[in-house]
N, C-alpha and C positions, 0 to 999 in steps of 0.2 A: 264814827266812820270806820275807825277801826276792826271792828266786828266785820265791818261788810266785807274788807279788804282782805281778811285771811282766805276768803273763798277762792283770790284769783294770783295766787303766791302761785310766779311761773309764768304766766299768762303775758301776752300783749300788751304793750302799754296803749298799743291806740285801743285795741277793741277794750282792754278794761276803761280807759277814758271814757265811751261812748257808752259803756254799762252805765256806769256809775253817771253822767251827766245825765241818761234818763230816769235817774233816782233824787236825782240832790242837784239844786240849782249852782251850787259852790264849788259840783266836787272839784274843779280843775287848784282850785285853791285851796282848799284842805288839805288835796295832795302834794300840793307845793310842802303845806305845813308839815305833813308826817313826813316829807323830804326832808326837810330842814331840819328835824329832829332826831332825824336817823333812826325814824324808828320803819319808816319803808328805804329801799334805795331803785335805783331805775339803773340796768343795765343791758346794754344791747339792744334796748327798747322794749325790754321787758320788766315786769314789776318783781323783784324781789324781798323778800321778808325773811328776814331770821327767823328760826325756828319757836326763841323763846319771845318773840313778838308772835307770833303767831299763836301759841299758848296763852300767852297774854290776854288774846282776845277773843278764845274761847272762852276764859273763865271767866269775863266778863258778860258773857252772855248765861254762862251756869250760874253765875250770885245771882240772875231773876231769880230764882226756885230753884234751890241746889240740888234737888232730892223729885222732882218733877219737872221730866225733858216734857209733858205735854204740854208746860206752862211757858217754855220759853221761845222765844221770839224767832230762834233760827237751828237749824239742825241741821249736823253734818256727820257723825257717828253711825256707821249703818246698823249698829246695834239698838241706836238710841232710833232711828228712822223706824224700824222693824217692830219695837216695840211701841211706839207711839201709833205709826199705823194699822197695827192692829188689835190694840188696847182702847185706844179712848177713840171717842165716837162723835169729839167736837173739840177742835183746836184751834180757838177764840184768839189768841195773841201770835201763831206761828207767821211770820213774813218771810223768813229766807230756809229754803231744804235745799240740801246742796246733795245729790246721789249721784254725782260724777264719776266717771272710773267704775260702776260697779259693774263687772262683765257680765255678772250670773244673773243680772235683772230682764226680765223677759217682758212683762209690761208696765208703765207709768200705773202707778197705785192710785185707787179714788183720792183726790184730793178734795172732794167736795166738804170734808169737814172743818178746811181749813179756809173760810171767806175771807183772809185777810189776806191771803199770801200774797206776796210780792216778785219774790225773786224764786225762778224754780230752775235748779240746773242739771242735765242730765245730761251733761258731754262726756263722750268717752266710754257709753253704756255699749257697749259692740255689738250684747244679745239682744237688745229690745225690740219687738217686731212692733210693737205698736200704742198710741198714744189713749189711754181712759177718754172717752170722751167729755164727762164732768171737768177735766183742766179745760175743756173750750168752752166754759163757762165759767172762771173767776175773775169776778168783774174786778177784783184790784192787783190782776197779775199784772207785772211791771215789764219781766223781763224771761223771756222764756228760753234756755240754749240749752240745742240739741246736737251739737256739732258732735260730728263725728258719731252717730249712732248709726253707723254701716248696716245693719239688719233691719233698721226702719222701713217698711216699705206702705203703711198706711197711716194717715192722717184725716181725721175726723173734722167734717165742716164747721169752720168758727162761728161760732152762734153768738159767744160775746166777747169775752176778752179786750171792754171796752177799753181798760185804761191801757194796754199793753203798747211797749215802746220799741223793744228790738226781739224779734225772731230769728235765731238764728238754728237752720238747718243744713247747716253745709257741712259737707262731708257726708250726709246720708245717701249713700251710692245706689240705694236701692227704692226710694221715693221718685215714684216714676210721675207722679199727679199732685200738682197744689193743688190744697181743698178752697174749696168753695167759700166764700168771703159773707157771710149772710146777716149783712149791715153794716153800717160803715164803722170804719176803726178809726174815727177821728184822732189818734196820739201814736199810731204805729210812723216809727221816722227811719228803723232800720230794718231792712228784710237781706239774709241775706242765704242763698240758694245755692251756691258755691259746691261744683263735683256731683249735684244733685241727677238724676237720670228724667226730671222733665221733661216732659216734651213738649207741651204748651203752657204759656200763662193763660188763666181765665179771664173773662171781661170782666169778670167781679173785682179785677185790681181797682176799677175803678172807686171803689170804695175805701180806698186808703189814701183819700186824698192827702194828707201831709207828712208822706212818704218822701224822704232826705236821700237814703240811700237803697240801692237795689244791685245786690252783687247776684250775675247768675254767673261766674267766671267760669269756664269748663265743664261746664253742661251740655256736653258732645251732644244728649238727645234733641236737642231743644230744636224743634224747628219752624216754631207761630210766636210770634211777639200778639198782644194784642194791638187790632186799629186804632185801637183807644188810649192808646198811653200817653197821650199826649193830653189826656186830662189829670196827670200827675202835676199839676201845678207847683209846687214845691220841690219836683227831684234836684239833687242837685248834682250825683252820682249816677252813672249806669254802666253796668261792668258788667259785658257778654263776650269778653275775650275768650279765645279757646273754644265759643261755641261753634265747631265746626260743621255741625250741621244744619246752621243759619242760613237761609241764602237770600233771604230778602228783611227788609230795614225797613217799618214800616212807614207810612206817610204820616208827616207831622201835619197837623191841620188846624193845628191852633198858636198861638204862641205861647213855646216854654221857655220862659225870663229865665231862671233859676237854675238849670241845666249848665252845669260850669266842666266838669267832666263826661267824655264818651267813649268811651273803651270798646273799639269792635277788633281788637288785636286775632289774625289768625282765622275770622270767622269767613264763610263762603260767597260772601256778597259780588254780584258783579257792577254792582253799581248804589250808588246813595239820590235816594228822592229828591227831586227838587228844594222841597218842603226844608229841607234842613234848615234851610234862610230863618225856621223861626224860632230857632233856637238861638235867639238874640244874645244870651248872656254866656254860647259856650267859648270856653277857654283854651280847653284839652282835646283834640281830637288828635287820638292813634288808630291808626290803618296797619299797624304793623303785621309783616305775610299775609296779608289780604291775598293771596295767590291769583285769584279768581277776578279781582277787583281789575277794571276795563279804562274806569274813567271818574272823574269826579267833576258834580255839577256847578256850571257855574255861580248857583247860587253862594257857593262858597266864599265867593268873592266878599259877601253883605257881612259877614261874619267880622265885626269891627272889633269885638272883643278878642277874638281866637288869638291867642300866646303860643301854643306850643301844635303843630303838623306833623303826625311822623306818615309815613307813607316807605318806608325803608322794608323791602323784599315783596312787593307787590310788583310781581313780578310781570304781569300782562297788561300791567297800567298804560294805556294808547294815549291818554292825551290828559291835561292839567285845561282847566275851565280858559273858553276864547279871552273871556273878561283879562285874563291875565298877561294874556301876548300870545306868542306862539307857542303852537300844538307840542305838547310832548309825545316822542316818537319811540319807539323802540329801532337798536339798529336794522341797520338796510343796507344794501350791497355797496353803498361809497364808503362802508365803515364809520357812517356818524351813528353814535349811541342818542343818547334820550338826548332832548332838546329844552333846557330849563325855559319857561317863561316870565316873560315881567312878572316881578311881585308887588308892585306896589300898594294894590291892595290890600294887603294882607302887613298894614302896615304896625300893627302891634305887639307882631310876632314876637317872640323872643328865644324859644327852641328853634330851629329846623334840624330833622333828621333824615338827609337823604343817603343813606350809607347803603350801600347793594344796590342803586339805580342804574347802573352802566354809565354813569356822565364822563362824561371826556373834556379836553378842554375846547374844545367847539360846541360843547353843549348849555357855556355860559359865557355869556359877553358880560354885559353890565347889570343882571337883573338882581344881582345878589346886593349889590351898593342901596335899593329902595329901600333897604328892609334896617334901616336907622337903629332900631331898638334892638336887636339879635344880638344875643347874650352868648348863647351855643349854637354851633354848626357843625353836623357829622356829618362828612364827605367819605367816608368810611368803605374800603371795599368800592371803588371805583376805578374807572381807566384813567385818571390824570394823570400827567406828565407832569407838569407845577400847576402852584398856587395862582387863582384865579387874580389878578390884581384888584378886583373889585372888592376882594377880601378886607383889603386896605383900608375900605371905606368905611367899614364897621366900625365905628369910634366907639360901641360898648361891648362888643365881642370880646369876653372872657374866657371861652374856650373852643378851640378848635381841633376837631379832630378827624384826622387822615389817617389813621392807621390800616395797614393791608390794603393800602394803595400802592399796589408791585409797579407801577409805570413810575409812579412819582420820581425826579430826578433832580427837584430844585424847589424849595422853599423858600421864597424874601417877600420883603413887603409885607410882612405882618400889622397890625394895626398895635397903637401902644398900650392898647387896656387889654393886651393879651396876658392871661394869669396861668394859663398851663396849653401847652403842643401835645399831641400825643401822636404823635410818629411812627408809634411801635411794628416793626415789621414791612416797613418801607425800604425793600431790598436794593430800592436801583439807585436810592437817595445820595445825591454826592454833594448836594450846595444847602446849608441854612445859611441863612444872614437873619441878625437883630437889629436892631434902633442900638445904636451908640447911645449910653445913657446921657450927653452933652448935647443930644439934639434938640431942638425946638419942640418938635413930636412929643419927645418923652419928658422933656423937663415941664411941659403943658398936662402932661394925661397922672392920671392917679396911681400909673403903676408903679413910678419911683417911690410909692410906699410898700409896697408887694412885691416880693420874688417871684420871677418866673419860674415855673418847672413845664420842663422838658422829658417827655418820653419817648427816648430812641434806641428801643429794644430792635436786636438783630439790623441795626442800621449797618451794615460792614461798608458798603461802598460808599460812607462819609469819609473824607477824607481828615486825617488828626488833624491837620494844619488848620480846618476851615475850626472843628471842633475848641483846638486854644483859642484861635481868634475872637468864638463866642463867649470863652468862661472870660477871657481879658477887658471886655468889655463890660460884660456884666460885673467883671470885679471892679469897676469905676465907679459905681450905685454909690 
């Protein structure tokens, strides 16, 4: 495993995870292992390797055939790449060529001599215009990245590339067309398109039936999803945040179980299909600066799995589904901002992120208390005066936050499993109050094992007194 791992010295700990899990059934635990050995380390969430570990597992790949790089199994030498590719005329044991970073490459070289390959990496290639057509033919390539090849602008239709598991193109700012899919890629599970210049998916996705993930994140062109994607029976991912030239979301017409993430952060939509109801199993739905976005359908309501709702800076948002209570409004000449509605169907929330909605404190009575399970709440950049008391009710509410809320002028009533405030820049703030740690509340809830933190950047009109009052208290824990 070693071997494989000098290729990605640097790299992402998730995307090398998801390499590597498309090669080796183990790799999550291997990795643990060379963790524990110190002979890899993880930091910042990325893989790190010493230098003389990394040497290490060159040479273990030169004892194949010290003296003949055609005979060994992986190549990364662009000297050793150079000669192999155009010296020998069949290369029977090659699995991994790693040509990353080479600027002066202009195109992917025939790899037809090498049947076995596995892993072919060419991120980083900035001159290459375009892809040999013979690599859309090796039937045991595993794993193909092209990230960041910026001068790519042609890709050749997949003909086989049966075994192939993640494709990754992202960063190619100039592949304006996915190619044509011609058969099914029964083991492709990550595709990822990211900054790509797209402008449509083909119906031929349909052939990647157990496709996990699909990042088109910031693919400004993109303006056709296919009808069909809702024959991705396995996604479980779909990331088209940033696609600002999105305007429509298409109809789901089947039910997608598997669909646990849905990222349209930013994109043009003025509205979501009914259909969404069939996306039984999603979790994660962000609307974030949906600008354009009008309304959301009541179907939303069926959504029994849905955890986490942002909708924060959608800013023409008219109404929240009847199912839920009353109409959300944008303000109106009495001066009432948005009008939150019952939530209680949406009872297994555990994010909400309403920060930039205009709410005020007439915009919520009691509808925030249904929501039992809610972990996090951003109230963030809104018109409240105080804290809603229904705040109170959230017996699992771990974080709350109100920051650059300018009106805010009093803070009580928190709930005891509160773990961090974040206040910051609440100018007009003159009252916190906490649970005495001697109360019924708190000697009942889990946070007399956890310290509060409190974030009361630029709070000036708190006044000290109330401020001792709180540390005095706290210091009774």
């Amino acid at each position: 495993m070693l071997e494989r791992e000098i290729f990605f010295n640097g790299e992402d700990l998730d995307f090398v995870q998801r390499i590597l899990d498309a090669c080796h059934s183990f790799a999550k635990l291997i990795m643990q292992e060379l963790d524990d050995k110190s002979l890899i380390s993880i930091l910042d969430k990325k893989l790190s390797m010493h230098d003389l570990m990394q040497k290490a597992g060159w040479e273990i790949v030169r004892r194949q055939n010290h003296n003949e790089p055609g005979k060994w199994s992986r190549l990364w030498d662009p000297d050793n790449v150079h000669h192999v590719l155009t010296k020998n005329t069949c290369l029977p044991k090659l699995e991994v060529i790693n040509l990353g970073n080479s600027q002066h490459l202009l195109e992917c070289p025939n790899l037809s001599s090498a049947p076995c390959l596995e892993l072919l990496i060419l991120d980083g290639c900035t001159s290459l215009l375009e892809v040999h057509p013979p690599v859309t033919k090796l039937k045991r390539l595993t794993i193909l990245n092209m990230k960041n090849c910026k001068m790519l602008h042609h890709f050749p239709s997949i003909t086989g590339l049966e075994s192939l598991k993640v494709l990754n193109l992202s960063g190619c700012s100039k592949l304006d067309k996915f190619p044509e899919i011609q058969g099914y890629m029964e083991c492709l599970v990550e595709l990822n398109l990211e900054g790509t210049a797209i402008v449509e998916l083909p119906f031929s996705v349909v052939f990647l039936p157990r496709l996990v993930l699909l990042d088109m994140q910031n693919c400004k062109n993109l303006t056709i999803l296919p009808s069909n994607i809702y024959s991705l029976k396995f996604l479980g991912t779909l990331v088209l945040s940033g696609c600002s030239g999105l305007e429509r979301f298409p109809e789901i017409m089947e039910v997608m179980e598997c669909l646990q993430k849905l990222l349209l952060d930013g994109i043009s939509i003025k509205e979501l299909p009914p259909s969404i109801v069939h996306l039984k199993g999603l979790q994660s739905l962000s609307l974030r600066k949906c600008k354009n976005l009008k309304s959301l359908p009541n179907s939303i309501c069926s959504l029994r799995s849905l955890e986490t709702l942002i909708v924060s800076g959608c800013s023409k948002l008219s109404k929240l589904p009847e199912e839920l209570g009353r109409l959300l409004h944008r303000e109106n000449s009495d001066g009432i901002g948005l009008q939150l509605p019952y939530l209680s169907g949406l009872y297994s929330l555990k994010y909400l992120d309403l920060s930039g909605c205009n709410l005020t404190d007439r915009s919520i009575n009691d509808n925030l208390g249904h929501l039992r399970f809610l972990e996090e709440l951003n109230l963030s950049r809104n018109n409240l005066v105080t804290i809603p008391e229904e705040v109170n009710r959230l017996s699992h509410l771990r974080v709350l936050s109100v920051n650059q809320c300018k009106r805010l002028r009093e803070i009580s009533k928190l709930p005891p499993s509160i773990k961090l405030l974040d206040a910051g820049d609440c100018i007009s703030l003159e009252s916190l109050s906490v649970l005495s740690p001697q109360s019924p509340q708190y000697l009942s809830s889990s946070s007399r094992l956890h310290p509060v933190t409190f974030k009361l950047t630029n709070c000036f009109a708190l006044a000290q007194d109330n401020v001792a009052t709180i540390l005095e208290k706290l210091h009774q824990v």
